[in-house]
C-alpha positions as CSV (number, residue, x, y, z in Angstrom):
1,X,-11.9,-13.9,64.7
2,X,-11.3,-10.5,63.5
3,X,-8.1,-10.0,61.8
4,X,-6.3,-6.4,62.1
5,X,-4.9,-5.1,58.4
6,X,-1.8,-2.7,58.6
7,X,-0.6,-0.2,56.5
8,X,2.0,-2.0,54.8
9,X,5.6,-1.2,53.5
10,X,5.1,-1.0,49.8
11,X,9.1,0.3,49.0
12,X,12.2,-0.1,50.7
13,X,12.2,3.6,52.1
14,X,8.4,4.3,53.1
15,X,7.7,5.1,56.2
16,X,4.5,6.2,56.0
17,X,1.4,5.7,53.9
18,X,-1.8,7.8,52.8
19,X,-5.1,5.8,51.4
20,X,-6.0,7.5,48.1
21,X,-8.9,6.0,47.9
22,X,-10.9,3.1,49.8
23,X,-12.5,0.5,47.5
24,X,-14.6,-1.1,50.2
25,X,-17.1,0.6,53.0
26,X,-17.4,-0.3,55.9
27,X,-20.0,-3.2,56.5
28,X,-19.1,-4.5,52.8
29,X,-18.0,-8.0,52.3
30,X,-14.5,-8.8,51.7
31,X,-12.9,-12.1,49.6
32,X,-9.3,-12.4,49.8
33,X,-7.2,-11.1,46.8
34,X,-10.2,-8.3,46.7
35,X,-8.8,-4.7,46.6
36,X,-9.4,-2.9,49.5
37,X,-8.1,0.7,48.7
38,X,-5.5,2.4,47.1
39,X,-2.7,3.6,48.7
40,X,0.2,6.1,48.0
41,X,3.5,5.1,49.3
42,X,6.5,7.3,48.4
43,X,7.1,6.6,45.1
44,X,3.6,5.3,43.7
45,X,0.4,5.0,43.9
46,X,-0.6,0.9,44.3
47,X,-3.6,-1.3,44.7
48,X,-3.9,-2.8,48.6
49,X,-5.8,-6.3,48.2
50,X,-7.2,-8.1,51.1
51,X,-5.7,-11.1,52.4
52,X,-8.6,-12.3,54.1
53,X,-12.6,-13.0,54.0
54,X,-15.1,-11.5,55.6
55,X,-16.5,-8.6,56.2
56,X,-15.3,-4.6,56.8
57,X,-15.7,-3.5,60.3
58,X,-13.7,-0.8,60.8
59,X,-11.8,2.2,58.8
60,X,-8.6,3.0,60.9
61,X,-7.2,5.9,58.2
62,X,-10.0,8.2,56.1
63,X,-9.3,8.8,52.5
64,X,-6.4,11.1,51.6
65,X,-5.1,10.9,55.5
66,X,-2.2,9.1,56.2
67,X,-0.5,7.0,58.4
68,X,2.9,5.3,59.7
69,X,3.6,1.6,58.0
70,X,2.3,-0.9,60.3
71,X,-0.5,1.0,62.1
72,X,-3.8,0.0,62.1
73,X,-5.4,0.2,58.6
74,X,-8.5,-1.5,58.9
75,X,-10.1,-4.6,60.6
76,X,-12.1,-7.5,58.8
77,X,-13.9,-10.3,60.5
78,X,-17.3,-11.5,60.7
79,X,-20.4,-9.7,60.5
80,X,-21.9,-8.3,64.1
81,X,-18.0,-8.8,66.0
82,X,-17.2,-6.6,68.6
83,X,-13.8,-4.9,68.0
84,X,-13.7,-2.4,70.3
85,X,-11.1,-4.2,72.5
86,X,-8.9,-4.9,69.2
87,X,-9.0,-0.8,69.0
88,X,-8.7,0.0,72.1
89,X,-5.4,-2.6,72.7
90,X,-4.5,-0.7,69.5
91,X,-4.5,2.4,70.6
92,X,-2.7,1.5,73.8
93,X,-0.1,0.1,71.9
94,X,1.1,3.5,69.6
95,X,0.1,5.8,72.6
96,X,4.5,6.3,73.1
97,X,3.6,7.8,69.3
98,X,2.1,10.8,68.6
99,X,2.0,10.4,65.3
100,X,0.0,7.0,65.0
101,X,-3.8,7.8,65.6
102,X,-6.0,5.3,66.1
103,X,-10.0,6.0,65.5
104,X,-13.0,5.1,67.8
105,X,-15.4,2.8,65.8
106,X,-18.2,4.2,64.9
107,X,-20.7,0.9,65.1
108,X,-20.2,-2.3,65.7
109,X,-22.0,-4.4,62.0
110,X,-25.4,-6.3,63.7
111,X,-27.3,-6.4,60.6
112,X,-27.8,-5.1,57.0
113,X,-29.6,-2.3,58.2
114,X,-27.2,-1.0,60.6
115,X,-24.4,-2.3,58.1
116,X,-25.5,-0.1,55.4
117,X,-26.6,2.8,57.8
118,X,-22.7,3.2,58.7
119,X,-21.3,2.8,56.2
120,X,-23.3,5.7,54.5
121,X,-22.1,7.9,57.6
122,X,-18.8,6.7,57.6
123,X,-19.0,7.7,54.1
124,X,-20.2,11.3,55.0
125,X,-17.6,12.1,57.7
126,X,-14.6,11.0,55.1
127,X,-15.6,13.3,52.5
128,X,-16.3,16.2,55.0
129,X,-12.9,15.4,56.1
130,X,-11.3,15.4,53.0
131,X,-13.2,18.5,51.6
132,X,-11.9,20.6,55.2
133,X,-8.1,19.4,55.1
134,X,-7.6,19.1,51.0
135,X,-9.4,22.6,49.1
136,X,-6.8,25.0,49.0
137,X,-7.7,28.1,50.8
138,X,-8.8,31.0,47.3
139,X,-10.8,33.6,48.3
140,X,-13.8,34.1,48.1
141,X,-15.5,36.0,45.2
142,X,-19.3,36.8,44.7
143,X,-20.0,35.0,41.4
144,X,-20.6,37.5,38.2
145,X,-22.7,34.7,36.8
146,X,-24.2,32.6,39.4
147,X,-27.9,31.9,40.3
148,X,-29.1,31.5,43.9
149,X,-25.4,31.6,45.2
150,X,-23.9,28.8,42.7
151,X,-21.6,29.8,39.6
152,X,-22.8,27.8,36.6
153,X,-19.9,25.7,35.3
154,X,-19.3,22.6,33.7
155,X,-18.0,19.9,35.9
156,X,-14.8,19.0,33.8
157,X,-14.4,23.3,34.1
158,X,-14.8,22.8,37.9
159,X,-11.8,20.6,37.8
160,X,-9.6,23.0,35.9
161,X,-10.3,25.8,37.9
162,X,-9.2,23.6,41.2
163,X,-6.1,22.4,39.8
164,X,-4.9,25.3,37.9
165,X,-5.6,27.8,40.9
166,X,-8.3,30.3,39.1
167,X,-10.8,31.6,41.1
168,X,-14.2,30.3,38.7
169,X,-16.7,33.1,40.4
170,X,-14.4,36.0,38.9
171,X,-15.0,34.2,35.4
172,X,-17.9,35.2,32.6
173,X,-19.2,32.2,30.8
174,X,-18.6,31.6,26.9
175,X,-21.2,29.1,27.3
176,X,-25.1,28.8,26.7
177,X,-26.6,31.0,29.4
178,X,-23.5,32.0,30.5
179,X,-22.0,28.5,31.4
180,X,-18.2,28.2,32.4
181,X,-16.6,25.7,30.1
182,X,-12.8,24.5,29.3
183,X,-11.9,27.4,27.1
184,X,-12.7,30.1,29.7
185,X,-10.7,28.1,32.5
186,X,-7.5,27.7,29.8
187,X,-7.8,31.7,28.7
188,X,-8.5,33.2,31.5
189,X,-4.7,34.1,33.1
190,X,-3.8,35.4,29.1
191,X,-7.0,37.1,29.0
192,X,-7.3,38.5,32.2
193,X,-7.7,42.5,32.5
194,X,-7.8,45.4,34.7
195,X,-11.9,44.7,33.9
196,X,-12.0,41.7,36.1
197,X,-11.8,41.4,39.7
198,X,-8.0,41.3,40.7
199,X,-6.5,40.2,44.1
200,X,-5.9,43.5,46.1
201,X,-5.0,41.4,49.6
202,X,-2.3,39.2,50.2
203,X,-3.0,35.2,50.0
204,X,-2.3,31.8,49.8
205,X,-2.9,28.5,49.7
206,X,-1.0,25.9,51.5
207,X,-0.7,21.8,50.2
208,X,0.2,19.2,52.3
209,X,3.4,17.9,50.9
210,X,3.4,14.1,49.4
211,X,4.9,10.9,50.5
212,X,7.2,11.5,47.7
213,X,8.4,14.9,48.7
214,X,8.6,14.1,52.2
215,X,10.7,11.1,51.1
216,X,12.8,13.0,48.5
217,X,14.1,15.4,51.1
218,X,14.5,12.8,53.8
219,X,17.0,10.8,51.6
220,X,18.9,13.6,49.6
221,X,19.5,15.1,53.3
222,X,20.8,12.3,54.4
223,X,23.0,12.4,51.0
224,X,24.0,15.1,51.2
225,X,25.2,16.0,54.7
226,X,26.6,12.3,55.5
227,X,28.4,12.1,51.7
228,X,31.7,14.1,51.8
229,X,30.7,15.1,47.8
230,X,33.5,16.6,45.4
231,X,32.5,17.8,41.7
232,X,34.3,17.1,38.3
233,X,33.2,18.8,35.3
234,X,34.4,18.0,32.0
235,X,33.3,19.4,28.3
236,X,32.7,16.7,25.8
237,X,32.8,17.5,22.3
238,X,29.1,16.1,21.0
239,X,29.4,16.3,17.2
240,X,30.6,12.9,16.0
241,X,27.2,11.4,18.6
242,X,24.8,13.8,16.6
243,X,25.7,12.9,13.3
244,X,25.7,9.4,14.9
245,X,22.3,10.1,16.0
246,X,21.2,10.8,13.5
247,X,22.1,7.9,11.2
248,X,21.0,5.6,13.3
249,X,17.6,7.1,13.9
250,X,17.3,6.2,9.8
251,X,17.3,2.4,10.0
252,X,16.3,2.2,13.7
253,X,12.7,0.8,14.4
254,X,12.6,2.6,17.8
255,X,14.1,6.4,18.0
256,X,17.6,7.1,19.8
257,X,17.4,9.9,21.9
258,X,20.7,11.0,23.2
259,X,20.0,10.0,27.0
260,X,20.3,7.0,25.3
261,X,23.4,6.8,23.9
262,X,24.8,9.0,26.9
263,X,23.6,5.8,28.8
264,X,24.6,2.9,27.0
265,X,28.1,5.3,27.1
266,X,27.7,5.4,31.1
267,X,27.4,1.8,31.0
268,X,30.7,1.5,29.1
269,X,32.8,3.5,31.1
270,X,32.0,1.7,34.3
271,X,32.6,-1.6,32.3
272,X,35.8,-0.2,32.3
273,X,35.9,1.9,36.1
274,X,34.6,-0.7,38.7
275,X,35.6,1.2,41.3
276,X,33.0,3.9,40.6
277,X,30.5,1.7,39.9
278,X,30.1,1.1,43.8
279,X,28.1,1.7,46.8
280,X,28.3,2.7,50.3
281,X,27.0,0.2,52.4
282,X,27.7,0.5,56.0
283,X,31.9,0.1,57.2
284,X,31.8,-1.7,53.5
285,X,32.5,-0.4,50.2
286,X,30.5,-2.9,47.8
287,X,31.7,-3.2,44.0
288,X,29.4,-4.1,41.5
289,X,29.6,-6.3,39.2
290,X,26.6,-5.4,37.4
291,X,25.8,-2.2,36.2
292,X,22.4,-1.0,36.6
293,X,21.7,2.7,36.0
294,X,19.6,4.9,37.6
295,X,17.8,7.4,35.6
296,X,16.1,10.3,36.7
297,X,12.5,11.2,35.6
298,X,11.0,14.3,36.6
299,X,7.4,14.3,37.6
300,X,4.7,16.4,39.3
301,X,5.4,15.9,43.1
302,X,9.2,15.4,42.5
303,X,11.4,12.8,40.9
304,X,11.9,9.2,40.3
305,X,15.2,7.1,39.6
306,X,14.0,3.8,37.2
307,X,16.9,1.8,36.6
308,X,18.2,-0.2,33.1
309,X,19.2,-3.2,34.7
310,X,22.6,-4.6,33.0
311,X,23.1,-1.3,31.0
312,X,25.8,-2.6,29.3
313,X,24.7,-5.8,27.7
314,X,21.8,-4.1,26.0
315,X,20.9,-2.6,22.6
316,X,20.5,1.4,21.8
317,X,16.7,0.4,21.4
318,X,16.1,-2.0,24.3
319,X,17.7,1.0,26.0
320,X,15.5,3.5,24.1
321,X,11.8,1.3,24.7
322,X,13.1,0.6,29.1
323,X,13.1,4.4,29.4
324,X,10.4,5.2,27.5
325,X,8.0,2.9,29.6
326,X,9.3,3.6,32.7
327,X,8.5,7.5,32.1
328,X,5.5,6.9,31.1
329,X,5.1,4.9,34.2
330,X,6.2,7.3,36.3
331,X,3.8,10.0,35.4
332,X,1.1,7.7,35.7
333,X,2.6,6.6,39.1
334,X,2.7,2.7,38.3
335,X,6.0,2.4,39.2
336,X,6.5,-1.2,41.3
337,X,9.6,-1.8,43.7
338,X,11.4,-3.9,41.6
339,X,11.4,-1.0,39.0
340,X,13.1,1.4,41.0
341,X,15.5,-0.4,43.4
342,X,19.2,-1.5,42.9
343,X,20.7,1.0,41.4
344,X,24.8,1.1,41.3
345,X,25.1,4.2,39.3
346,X,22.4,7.5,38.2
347,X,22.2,9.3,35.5
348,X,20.0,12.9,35.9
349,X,20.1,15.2,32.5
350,X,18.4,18.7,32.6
351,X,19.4,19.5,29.5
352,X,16.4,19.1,27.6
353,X,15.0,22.1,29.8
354,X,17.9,24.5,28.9
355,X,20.3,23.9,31.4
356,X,24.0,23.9,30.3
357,X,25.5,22.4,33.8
358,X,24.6,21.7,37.7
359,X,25.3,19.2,40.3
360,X,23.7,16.6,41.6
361,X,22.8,15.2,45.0
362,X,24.0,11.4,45.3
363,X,21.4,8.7,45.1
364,X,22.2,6.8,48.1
365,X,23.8,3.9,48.1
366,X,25.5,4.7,45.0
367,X,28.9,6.4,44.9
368,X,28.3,8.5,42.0
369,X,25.4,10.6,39.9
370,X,26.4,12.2,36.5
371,X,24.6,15.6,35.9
372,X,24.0,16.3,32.0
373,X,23.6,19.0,30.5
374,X,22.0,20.4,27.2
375,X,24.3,20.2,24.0
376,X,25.3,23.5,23.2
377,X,26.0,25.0,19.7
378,X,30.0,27.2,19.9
379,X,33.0,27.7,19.1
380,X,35.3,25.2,19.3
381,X,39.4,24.9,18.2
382,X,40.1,21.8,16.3
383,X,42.8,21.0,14.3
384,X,44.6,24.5,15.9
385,X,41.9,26.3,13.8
386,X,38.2,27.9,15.6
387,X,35.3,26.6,14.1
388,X,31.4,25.2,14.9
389,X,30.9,22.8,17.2
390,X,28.6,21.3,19.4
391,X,29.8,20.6,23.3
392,X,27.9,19.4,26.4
393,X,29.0,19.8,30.0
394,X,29.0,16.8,32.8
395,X,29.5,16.6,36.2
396,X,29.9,13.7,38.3
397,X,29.3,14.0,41.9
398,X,31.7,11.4,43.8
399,X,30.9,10.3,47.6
400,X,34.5,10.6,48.8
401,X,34.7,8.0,50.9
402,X,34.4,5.4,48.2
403,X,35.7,7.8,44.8
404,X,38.8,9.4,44.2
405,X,39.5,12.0,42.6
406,X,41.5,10.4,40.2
407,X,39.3,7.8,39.9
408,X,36.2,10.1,38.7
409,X,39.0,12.0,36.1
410,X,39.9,8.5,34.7
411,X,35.9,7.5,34.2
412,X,35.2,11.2,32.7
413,X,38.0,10.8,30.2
414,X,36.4,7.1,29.2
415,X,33.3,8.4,28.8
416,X,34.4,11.2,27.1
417,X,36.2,9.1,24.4
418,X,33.2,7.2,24.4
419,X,30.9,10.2,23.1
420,X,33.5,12.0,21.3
421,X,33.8,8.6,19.5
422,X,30.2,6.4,19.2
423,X,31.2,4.3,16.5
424,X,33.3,2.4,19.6
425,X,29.5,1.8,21.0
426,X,28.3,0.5,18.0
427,X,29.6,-3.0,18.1
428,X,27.9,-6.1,17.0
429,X,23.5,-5.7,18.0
430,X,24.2,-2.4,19.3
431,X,21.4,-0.8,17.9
């Protein structure tokens, strides 16, 4: 019997799915724990196995389309079945929505010949597909360098010029006969003159935004506007934690950054503030006992929160070798669940990109985010006298409903003493 395989909820806050890339054709045969395709889901991009044998008979969402969780993904039973009844109940079932579209089969599988004749069509139609709805929209050009209609270019040149956005007929070649290569893809916007063809029209293209994005604004929105949010900013005087920093870096294995120290910092202060280490859940206000903190990574389609499970019970370097991995992770997309859920506090610095202060939008549940800034070099009065210094701005963003006012002061001033004094953070295994 033909079993129907659905697009499946791969985090707690997907809704919907797109297949990056199928695995298997249609017609192929399929063994259970076999990957069947690739699929993004808000937050990363994972590998979909099969959960049972037999063989593909139907494709319900193309490469680089996607589709609600639970909908039809594909169908896999035995070779020659009829599922044209499975589809058609299918479709019958998500016609109250829009949204969920379910495809006509385009064969039924009644031999190898006709197996492999599908899936070589089926095959055709996705990539048309995905060449109509996925190439931005440049404009056209007649090629300076092209023979019969076709620019000569290297294929890894090709590449560049789709994902950096520069039009590859305007181009002359650096290569043998005139080739485009690398180079002329990377110099072209610093070498480009009044010589060359320029854009006298008004254009664009247009990309379909991610599973992330879509995600991202869903949940800050609903931050946001059902989060009564007040701001406290605070100055914290960062010399003592560069000097600090900079010792410790010396006899470290692994290097400190200071998001690290600011964290293992974070993790003291709520040791100390339960009440802001909290979360919104419901008519309940939830304290937690553990502290896991959130930190925010920035990547190409938006951001990701990773979280240093029981913050406060680990070293500097355990701190310093979690984050490092789960970056890394996160620009390569293999980011799991269990990597990014449970959060019960965030941490989001900008200041490595200039910024001296901002707020932050809450990362729901959690009752609080801290917005870092950079470390800036000023004036500063101590001991009643003006002299060098080094200070950095927070902010912590409090859901009012579960943070007071006072509350948030009390943990800045904590965490402030904290900074203003690490040798309190080094204790016995800290680094």
């Amino acid at each position: 019997m033909a079993e129907i395989v659905r697009m499946p909820k791969l985090s707690d806050t997907m809704t919907e799915g797109v297949v990056s890339k199928w695995l298997k054709k249609v017609g192929d045969k399929v063994k259970s724990g076999e990957i069947l395709a690739e699929i993004d889901s808000d937050k990363a991009t994972m590998e979909f196995e099969s959960f049972y044998d037999g063989t593909l008979l139907y494709i319900g969402v193309p490469d680089k389309k996607g589709a609600p969780v639970d909908s039809i993904l594909a169908i896999i039973g035995k070779e020659g079945e009829n599922i044209s009844a499975i589809v058609e109940a299918e479709k019958q079932k998500t016609s109250q929505n829009p949204e969920t579209k379910i495809s006509e089969p385009k064969a039924t599988v009644s031999n190898s010949s006709k197996t492999e004749v599908t899936g070589r069509q089926l095959e055709k139609n996705q990539a048309s597909a995905t060449e109509q709805t996925t190439s931005p929209k440049f404009l056209e050009y007649k090629s300076q360098n092209a023979i019969g209609g076709r620019t000569k270019a290297s294929p890894l040149a090709k590449k560049l010029a789709h994902d950096k956005g520069v039009p590859i007929a305007v181009l002359k070649g650096s290569g043998e006969d005139g080739r485009i290569v690398k180079r002329d893809i990377e110099n072209f916007w610093g070498g480009y003159t009044g010589s060359q063809q320029v854009v006298s029209e008004e254009s664009y293209n247009e990309i379909e935004i991610s599973q992330m994005r879509k995600t991202i604004a869903r949940r800050l929105s609903e931050s946001k506007f059902t989060s009564p949010h007040f701001y406290l900013t605070m100055e914290i005087n960062m010399g003592e934690t560069i000097k600090t920093r900079e010792l410790v870096n010396k006899v470290a294995q692994v290097k400190i950054s200071y998001n690290d120290i600011i964290i293992k910092a974070v993790a003291g202060a709520l040791r100390k503030h339960p009440k802001v280490n909290a979360s919104s859940i419901g008519d309940v206000i939830r304290y937690n006992h553990h502290i896991h903190i959130g930190v925010a990574v920035a990547v190409e389609e938006g951001l990701l929160v990773p979280v240093v499970r029981f913050a406060d019970g680990k070293t500097l370097s355990q701190i310093a070798i979690e984050v490092k991995t789960f970056a890394q992770k996160a620009k390569d997309k293999k980011l799991q669940p269990h990597d990014w859920e449970g959060n019960t506090f965030t941490i989001s610095n900008l200041g490595m990109f200039g910024i001296d202060d901002f707020t932050a939008i809450i990362n729901p549940p959690d009752a609080c985010i801290l917005a870092i800034g950079g470390i800036k070099e000023t004036a500063v009065v101590r001991d009643g006298e003006l002299v060098p210094g080094h200070v950095m701005k927070v902010t912590l963003s409090c859901d009012h409903r579960v943070v007071d006012g006072a509350t948030g002061a009390a943990f800045l001033q904590t965490l402030k003493t904290l900074l203003e004094n690490p040798v309190l953070l080094l204790g016995e295994q800290a680094i």
